[in-house]
Every structure is written in structure tokens, then in C-alpha cells.
PASEBA-1860 file (N, C-alpha, C; in nm, 3 decimals):
! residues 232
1> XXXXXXXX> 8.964/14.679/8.825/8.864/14.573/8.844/8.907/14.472/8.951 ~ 9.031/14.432/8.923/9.090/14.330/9.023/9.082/14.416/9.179 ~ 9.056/14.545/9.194/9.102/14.622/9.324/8.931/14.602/9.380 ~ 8.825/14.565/9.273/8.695/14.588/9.330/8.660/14.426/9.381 ~ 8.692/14.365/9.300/8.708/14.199/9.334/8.752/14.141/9.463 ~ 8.889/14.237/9.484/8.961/14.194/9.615/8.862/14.288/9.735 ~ 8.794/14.417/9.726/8.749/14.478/9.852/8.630/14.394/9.880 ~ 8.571/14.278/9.780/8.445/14.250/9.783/8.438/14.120/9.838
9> XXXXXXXX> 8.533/14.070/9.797/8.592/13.927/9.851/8.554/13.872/10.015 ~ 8.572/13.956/10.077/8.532/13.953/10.255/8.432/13.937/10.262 ~ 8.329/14.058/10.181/8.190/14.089/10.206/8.129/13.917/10.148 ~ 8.184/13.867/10.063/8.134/13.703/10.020/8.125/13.603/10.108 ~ 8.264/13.625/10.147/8.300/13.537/10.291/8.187/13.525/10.398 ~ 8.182/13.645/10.416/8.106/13.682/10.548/7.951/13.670/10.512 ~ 7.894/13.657/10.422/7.751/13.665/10.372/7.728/13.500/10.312 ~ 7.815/13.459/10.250/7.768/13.316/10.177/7.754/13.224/10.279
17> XXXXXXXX> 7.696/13.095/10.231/7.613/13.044/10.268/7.719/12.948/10.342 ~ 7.757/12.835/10.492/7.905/12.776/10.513/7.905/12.660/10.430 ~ 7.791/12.613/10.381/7.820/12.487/10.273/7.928/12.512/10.149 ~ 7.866/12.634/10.107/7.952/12.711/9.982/8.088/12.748/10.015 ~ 8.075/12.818/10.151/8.212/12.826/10.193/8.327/12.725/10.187 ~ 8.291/12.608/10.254/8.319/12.499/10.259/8.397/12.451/10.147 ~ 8.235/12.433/10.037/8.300/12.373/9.879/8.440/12.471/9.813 ~ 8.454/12.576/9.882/8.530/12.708/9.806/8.682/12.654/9.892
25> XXXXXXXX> 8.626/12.625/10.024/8.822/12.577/10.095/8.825/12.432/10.057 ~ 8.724/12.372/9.983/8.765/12.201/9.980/8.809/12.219/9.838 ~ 8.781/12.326/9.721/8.818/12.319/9.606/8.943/12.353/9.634 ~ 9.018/12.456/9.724/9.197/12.511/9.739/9.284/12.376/9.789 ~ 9.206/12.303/9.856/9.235/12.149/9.923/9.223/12.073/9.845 ~ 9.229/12.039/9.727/9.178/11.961/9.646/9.263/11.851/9.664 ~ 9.258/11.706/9.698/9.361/11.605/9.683/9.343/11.557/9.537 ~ 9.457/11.512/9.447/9.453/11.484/9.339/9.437/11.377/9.337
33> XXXXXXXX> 9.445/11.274/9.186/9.445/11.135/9.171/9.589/11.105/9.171 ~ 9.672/11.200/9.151/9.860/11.200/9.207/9.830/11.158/9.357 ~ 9.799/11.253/9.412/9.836/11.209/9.581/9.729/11.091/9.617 ~ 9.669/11.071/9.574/9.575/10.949/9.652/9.659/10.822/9.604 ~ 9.671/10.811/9.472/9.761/10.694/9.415/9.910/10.704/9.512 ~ 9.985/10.769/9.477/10.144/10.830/9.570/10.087/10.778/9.770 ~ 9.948/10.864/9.801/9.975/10.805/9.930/9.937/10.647/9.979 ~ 9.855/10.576/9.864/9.808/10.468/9.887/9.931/10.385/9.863
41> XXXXXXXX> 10.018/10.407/9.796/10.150/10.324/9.752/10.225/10.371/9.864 ~ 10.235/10.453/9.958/10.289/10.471/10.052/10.286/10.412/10.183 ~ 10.140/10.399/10.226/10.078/10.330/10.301/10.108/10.189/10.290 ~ 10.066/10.118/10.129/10.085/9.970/10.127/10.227/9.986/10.169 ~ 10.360/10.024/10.137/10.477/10.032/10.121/10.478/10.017/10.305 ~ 10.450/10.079/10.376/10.472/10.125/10.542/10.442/9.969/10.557 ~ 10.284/9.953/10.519/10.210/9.846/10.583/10.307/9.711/10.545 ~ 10.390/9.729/10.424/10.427/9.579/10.372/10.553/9.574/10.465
49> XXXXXXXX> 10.661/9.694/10.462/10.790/9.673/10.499/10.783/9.633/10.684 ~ 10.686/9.719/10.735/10.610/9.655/10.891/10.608/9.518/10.889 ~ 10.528/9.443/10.803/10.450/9.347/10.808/10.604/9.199/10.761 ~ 10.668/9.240/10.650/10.779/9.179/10.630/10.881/9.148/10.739 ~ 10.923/9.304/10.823/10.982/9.281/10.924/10.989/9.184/11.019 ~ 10.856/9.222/11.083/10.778/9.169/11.174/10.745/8.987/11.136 ~ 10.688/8.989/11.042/10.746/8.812/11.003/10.843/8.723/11.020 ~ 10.930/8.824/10.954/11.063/8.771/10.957/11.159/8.743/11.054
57> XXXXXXXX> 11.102/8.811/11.136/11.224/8.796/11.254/11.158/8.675/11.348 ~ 11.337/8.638/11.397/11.268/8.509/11.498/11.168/8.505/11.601 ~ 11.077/8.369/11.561/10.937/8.371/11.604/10.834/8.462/11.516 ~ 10.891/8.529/11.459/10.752/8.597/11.387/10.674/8.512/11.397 ~ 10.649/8.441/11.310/10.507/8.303/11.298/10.502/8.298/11.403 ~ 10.601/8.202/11.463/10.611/8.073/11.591/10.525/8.167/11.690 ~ 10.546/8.282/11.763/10.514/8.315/11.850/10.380/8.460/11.834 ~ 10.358/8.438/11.724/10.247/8.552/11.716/10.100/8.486/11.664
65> XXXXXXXX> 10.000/8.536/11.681/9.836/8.525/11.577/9.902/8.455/11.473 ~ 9.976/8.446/11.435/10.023/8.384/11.257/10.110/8.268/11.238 ~ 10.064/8.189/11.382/10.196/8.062/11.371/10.096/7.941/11.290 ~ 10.193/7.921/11.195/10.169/7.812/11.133/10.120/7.664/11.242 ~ 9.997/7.591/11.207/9.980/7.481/11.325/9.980/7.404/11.158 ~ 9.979/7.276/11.188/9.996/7.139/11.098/9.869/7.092/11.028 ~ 9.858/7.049/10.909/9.717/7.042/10.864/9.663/6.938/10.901 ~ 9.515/6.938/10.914/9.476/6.790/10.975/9.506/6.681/10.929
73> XXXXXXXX> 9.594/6.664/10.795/9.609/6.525/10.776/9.776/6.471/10.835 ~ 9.794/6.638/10.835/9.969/6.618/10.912/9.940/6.573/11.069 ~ 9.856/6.568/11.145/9.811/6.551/11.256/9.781/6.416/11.272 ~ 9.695/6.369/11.184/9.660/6.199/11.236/9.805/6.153/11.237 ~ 9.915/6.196/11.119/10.064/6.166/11.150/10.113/6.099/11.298 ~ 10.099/6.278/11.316/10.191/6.320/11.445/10.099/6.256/11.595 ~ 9.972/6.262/11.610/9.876/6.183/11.688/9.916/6.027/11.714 ~ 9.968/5.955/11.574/9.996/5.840/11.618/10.117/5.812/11.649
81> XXXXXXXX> 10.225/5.911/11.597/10.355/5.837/11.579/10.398/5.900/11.774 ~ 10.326/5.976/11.842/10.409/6.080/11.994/10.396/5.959/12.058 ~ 10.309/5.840/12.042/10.347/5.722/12.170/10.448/5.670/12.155 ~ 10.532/5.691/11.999/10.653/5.525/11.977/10.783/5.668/11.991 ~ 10.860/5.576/12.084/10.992/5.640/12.090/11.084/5.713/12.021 ~ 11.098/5.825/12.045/11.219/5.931/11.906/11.117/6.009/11.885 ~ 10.958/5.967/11.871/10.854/6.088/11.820/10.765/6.190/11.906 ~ 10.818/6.108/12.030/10.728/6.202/12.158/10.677/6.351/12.064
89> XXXXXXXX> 10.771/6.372/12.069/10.704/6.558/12.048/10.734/6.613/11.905 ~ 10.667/6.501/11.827/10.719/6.542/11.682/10.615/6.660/11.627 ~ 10.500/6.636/11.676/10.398/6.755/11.640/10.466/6.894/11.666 ~ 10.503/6.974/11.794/10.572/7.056/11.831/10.722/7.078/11.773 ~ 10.769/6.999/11.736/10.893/7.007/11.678/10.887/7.024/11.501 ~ 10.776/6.981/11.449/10.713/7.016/11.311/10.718/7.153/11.290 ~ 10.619/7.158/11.413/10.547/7.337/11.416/10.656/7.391/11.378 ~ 10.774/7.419/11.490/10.833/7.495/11.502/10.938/7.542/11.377
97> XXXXXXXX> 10.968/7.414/11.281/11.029/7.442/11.207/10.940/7.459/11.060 ~ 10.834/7.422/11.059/10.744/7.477/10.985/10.728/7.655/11.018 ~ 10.725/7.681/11.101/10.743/7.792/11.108/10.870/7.895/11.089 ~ 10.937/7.845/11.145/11.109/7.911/11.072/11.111/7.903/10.944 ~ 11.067/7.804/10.894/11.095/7.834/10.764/11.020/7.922/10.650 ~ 10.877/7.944/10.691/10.781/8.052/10.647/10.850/8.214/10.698 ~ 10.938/8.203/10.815/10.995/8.340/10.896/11.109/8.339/10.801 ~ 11.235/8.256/10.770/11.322/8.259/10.682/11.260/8.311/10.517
105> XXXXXXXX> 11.144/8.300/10.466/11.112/8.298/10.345/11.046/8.417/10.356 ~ 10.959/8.490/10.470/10.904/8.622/10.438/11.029/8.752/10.425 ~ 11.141/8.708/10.461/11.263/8.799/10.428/11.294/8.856/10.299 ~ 11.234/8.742/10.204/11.265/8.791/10.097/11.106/8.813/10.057 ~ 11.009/8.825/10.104/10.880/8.895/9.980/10.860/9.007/10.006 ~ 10.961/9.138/10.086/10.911/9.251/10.056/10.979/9.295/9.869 ~ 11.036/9.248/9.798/11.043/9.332/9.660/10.968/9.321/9.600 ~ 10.950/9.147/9.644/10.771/9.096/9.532/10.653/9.188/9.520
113> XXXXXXXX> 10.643/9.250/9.667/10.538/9.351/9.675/10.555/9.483/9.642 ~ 10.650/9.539/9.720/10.664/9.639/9.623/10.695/9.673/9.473 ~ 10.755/9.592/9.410/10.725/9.587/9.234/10.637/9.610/9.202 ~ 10.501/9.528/9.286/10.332/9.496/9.239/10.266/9.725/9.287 ~ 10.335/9.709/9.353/10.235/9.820/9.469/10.308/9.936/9.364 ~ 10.437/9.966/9.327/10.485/10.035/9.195/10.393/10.072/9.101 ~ 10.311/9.932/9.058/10.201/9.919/8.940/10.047/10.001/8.931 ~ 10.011/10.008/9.083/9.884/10.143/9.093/9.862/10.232/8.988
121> XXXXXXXX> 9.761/10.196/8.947/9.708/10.306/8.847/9.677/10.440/8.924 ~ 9.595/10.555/8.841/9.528/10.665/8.913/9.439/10.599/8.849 ~ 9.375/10.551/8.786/9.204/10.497/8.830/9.180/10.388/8.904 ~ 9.276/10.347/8.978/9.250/10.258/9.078/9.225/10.305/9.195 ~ 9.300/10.414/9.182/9.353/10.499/9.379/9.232/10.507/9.413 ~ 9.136/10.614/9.359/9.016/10.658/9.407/8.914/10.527/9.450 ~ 8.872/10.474/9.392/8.813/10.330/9.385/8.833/10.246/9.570 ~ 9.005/10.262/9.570/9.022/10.198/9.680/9.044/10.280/9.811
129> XXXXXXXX> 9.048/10.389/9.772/9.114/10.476/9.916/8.903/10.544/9.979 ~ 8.852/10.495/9.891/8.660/10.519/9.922/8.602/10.373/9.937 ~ 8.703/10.243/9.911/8.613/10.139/9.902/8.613/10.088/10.069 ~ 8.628/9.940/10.089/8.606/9.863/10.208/8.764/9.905/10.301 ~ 8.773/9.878/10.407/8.877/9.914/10.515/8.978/9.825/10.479 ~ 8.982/9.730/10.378/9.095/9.694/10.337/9.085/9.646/10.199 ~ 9.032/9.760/10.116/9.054/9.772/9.966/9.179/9.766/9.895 ~ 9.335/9.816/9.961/9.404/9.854/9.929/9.515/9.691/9.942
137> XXXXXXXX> 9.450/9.642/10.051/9.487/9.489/10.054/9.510/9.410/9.979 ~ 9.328/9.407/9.969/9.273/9.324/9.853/9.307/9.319/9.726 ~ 9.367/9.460/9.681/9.398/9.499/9.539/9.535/9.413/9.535 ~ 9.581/9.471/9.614/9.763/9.401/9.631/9.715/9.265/9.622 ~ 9.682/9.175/9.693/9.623/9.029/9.690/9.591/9.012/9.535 ~ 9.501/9.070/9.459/9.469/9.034/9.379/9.563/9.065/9.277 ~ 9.646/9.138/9.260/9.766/9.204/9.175/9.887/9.084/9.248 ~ 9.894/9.085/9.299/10.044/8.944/9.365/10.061/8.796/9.336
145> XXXXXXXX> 9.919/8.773/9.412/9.941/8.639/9.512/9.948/8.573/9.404 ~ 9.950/8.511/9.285/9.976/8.407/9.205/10.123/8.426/9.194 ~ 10.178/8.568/9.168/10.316/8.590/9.166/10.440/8.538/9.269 ~ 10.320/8.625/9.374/10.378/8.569/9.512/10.406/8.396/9.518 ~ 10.299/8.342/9.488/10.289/8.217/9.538/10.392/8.150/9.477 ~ 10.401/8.172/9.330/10.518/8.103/9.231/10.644/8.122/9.314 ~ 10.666/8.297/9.319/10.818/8.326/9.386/10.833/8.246/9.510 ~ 10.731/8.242/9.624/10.722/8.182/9.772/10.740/8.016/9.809
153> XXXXXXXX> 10.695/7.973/9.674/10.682/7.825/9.653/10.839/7.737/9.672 ~ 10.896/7.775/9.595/11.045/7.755/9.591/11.154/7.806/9.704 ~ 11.133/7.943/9.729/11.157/7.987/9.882/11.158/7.935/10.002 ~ 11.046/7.892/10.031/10.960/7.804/10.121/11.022/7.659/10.095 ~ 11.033/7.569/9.990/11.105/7.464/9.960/11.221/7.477/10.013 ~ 11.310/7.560/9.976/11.445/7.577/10.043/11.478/7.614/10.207 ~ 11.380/7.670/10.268/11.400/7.727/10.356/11.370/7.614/10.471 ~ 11.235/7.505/10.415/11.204/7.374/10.490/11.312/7.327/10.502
161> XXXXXXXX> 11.364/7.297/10.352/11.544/7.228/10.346/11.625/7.281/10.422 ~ 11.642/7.383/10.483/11.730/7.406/10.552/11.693/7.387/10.725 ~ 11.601/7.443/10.741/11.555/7.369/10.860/11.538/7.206/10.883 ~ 11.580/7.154/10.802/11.561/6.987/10.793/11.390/6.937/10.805 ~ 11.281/6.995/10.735/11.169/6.993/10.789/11.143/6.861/10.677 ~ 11.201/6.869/10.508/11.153/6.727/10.446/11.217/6.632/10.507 ~ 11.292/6.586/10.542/11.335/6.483/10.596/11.292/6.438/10.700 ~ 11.255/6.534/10.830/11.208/6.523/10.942/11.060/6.485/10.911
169> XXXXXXXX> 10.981/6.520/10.820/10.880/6.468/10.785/10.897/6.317/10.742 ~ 10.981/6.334/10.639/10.953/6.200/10.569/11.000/6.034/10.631 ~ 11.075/6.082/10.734/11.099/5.967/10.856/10.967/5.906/10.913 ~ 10.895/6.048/10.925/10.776/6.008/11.003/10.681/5.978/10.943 ~ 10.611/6.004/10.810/10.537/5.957/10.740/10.600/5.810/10.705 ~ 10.719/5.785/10.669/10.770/5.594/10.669/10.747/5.564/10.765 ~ 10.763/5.611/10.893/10.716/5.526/11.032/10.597/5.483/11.073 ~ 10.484/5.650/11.015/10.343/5.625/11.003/10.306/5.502/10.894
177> XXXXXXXX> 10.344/5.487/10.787/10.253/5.406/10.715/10.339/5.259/10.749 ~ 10.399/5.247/10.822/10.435/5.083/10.863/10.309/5.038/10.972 ~ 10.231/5.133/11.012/10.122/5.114/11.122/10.054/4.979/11.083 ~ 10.037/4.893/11.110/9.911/4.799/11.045/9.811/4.846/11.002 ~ 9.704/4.838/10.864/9.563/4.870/10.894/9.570/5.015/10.889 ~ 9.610/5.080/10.860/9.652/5.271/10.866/9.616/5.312/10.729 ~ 9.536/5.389/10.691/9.577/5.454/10.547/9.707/5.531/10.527 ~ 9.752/5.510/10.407/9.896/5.605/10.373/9.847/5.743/10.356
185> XXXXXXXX> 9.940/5.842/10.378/9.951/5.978/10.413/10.048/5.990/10.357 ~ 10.033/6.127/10.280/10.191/6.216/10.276/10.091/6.339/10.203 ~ 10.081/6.411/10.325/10.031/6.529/10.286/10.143/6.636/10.231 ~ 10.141/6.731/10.125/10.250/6.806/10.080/10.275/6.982/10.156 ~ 10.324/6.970/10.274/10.342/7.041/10.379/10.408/7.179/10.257 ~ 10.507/7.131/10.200/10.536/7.270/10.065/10.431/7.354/10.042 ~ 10.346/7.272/9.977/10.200/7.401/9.937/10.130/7.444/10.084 ~ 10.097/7.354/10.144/10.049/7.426/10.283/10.128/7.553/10.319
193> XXXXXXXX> 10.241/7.502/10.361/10.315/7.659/10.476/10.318/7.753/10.358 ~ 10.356/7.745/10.270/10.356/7.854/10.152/10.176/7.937/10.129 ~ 10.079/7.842/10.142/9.943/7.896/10.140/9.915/7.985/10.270 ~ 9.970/7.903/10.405/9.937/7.976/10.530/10.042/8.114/10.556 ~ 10.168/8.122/10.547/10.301/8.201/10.500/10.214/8.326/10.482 ~ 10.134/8.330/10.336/10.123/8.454/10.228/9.937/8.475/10.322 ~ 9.854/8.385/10.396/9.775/8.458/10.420/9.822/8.495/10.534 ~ 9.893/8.479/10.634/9.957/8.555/10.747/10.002/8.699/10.715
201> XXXXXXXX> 10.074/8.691/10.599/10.115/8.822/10.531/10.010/8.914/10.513 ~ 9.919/8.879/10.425/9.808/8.928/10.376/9.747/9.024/10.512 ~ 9.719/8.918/10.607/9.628/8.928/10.720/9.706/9.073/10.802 ~ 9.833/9.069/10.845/9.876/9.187/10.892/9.928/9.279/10.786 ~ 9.943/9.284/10.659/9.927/9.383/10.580/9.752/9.459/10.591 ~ 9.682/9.361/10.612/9.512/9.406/10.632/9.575/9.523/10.773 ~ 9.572/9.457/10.834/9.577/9.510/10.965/9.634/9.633/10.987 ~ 9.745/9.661/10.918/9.819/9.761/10.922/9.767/9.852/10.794
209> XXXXXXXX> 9.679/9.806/10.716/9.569/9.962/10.660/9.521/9.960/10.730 ~ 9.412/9.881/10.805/9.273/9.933/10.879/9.341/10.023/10.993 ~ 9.476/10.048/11.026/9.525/10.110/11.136/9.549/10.261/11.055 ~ 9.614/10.275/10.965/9.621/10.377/10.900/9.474/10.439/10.834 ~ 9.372/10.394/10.804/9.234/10.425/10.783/9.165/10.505/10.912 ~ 9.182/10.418/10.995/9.094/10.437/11.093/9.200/10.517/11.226 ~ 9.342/10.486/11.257/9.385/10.591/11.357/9.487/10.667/11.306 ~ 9.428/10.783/11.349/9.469/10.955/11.272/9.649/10.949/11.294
217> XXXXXXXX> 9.677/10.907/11.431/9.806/10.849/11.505/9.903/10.796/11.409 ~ 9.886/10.726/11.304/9.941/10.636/11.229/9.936/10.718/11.070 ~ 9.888/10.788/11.069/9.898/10.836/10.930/10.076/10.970/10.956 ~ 10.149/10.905/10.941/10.297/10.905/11.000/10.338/11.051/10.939 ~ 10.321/11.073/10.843/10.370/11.210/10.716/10.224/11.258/10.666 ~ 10.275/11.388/10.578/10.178/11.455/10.554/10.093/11.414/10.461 ~ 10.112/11.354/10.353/10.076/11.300/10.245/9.963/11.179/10.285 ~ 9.982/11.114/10.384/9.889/11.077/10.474/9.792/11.091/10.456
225> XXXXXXXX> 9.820/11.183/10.596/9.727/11.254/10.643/9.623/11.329/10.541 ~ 9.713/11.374/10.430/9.607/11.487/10.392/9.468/11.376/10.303 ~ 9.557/11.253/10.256/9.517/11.192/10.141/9.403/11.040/10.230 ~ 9.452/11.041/10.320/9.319/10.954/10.399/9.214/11.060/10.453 ~ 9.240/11.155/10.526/9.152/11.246/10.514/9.029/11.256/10.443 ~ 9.052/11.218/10.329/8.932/11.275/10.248/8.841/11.117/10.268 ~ 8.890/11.028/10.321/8.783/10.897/10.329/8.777/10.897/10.452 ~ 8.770/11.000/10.536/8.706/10.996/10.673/8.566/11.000/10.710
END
């Protein structure tokens, strides 16, 4: 029986219909809810340890799309204090160490993420590897960032401290509110760079799925490839 099955097998091939055909090589291809979960944790994993790197190193922020600038209330600051002497260029000199210190602190959030990206269900994979061009983001965002923020918060505290950024602030906010007639200020620059920090992160973790989604180039290994594939 099996010898009449196999001579007949061709004659199917060659006569059925190519839709059927099709469904018959996409059923031998089958990607599982193993490999879609496995390559989506792979991908975030590429996209995060990229994205960590790339932060982290000097200038990450300072000199890329992702440099921290001063919030507007840190600005009326720095606006009044650049005419009186010692502060010329305190705005620019803020930045910069506002920014080192978000580059010093993304060094340490690649474990935060990968712990979280570990956590992928298989009824999540499917959901996100068919949803929006940065589903897989979003999930991480929504699985982290409170985590993140707690771990980053304190990070970010220390890392200002070491760049001398509270102090260097807090000279200038005492200098600002001796102004005559001035409202007092002391905006809390901690929660800021820590808020701007994690969406910088966010933003080129985005970036680096929509690159793996969308160019074939970047899907680096096979598991990839085979497993974005199917949301082409």
C-alpha cells in the first residue's frame, strides 16, 4: 500500500491545485509557538544588548537623537543665571553631565531587561510577532518600565552624584532664587533624566525591531529569519 501511495504522490503534486500545494509545504514549515516565542526573545535580546551598548558608551546620549536637553523649568534657571559670572555656560555644562550620567546608568539596565524578556509566554509570541511594528517593544515597556524605573531611579541618583550634577545644580538654583521678584524653582532633575534615560532606551529598542521586521539584512541567524518570515 505504502509502494502505491509513494508512485502516486507526484501524480498529486503535479495535478493539485498551487494554493493546496502551498498549504501542504507551509504545513512541513510549520513555525511553532516554541520558535516564535525563542525568536522574539532573541530579537528583543539583539535589540536590547545593541541598544544598551550603544547608550552607554561615551556620548551615547550627549551626541546622538537621545541627548537629554533640560526641562523647561530647568531653563528659566539656566536663561537667567548665563549673564552673572561663573554661570556663562551653565545650561551646556548641565546637559552634558545630565547626560553622562543617564550613559553611566544605561550600563547597568541590560539584566533588568533581559530577566523581563526571559518571562514571554507562548501566548504572547503570536499576538506580538502579527501585531504593530513594535509590538514586541511595547510588551517589554509594559512588562519593565515600573521595574525599570524603580531599579533606574537610584542608578541615575548615583551616577548624577558622581558627575557632580546635584550640587552643580543646587548652587544654581540658590543663585537663581536670590533674583529679586523671581519665583522659586527646584525642579527634580532625578525623575526627569531617569524618565528621558528609559524613553531613549525604549525608542532605539523600537528602532532596532522595526529593523529586524522590516530588513530581511538584519534578521542575523536562522531562527530569525524563519520566525519573522511568517509576519511578512
Amino acid at each position: 500500500m505504502k509502494k502505491i501511495y509513494l508512485f502516486l504522490l507526484p501524480l498529486f503534486l503535479i495535478s493539485c491545485d498551487p494554493a493546496d500545494f502551498q498549504k501542504a509545504m507551509d504545513t512541513l514549515n510549520t513555525v511553532t509557538n516554541t520558535d516564535v516565542a525563542n525568536g522574539l526573545k532573541q530579537a528583543l535580546n539583539f535589540g536590547v544588548d545593541d541598544s544598551v551598548q550603544f547608550l552607554s558608551k561615551e556620548n551615547g546620549y550627549y551626541a546622538s537623537a537621545y541627548k537629554i536637553l533640560l526641562p523647561e523649568e530647568a531653563r528659566k534657571v539656566t536663561d537667567k543665571l548665563k549673564f552673572i559670572p561663573g554661570f556663562q555656560n551653565i545650561e551646556e555644562e548641565l546637559i552634558k553631565r545630565l547626560n553622562k550620567g543617564a550613559e553611566d546608568a544605561a550600563s547597568k539596565a541590560g539584566p533588568i531587561f533581559f530577566s523581563a524578556i526571559k518571562t514571554m509566554s507562548f501566548d504572547d509570541a503570536m499576538n506580538i510577532l502579527m501585531g504593530p511594528k513594535d509590538a514586541a517593544t511595547t510588551y517589554l515597556n509594559n512588562k519593565t518600565y515600573d521595574g525599570l524605573y524603580g531599579e533606574f531611579n537610584p542608578i541615575i541618583d548615583q551616577s548624577l552624584s558622581k558627575f557632580n550634577v546635584q550640587d552643580y545644580w543646587a548652587q544654581a538654583v540658590d543663585k537663581y532664587n536670590q533674583i529679586p521678584f523671581i519665583t522659586k524653582v527646584n525642579p527634580d532633575l532625578k525623575d526627569y533624566v531617569t524618565t528621558e534615560a528609559l524613553k531613549g532606551l525604549f525608542s532605539l529598542v523600537a528602532k532596532k525591531e522595526l529593523g529586524i521586521r522590516e530588513d530581511v539584512s538584519q534578521r542575523s541567524t536562522d531562527l530569525l529569519k524563519k520566525v519573522f518570515a511568517k509576519q511578512d
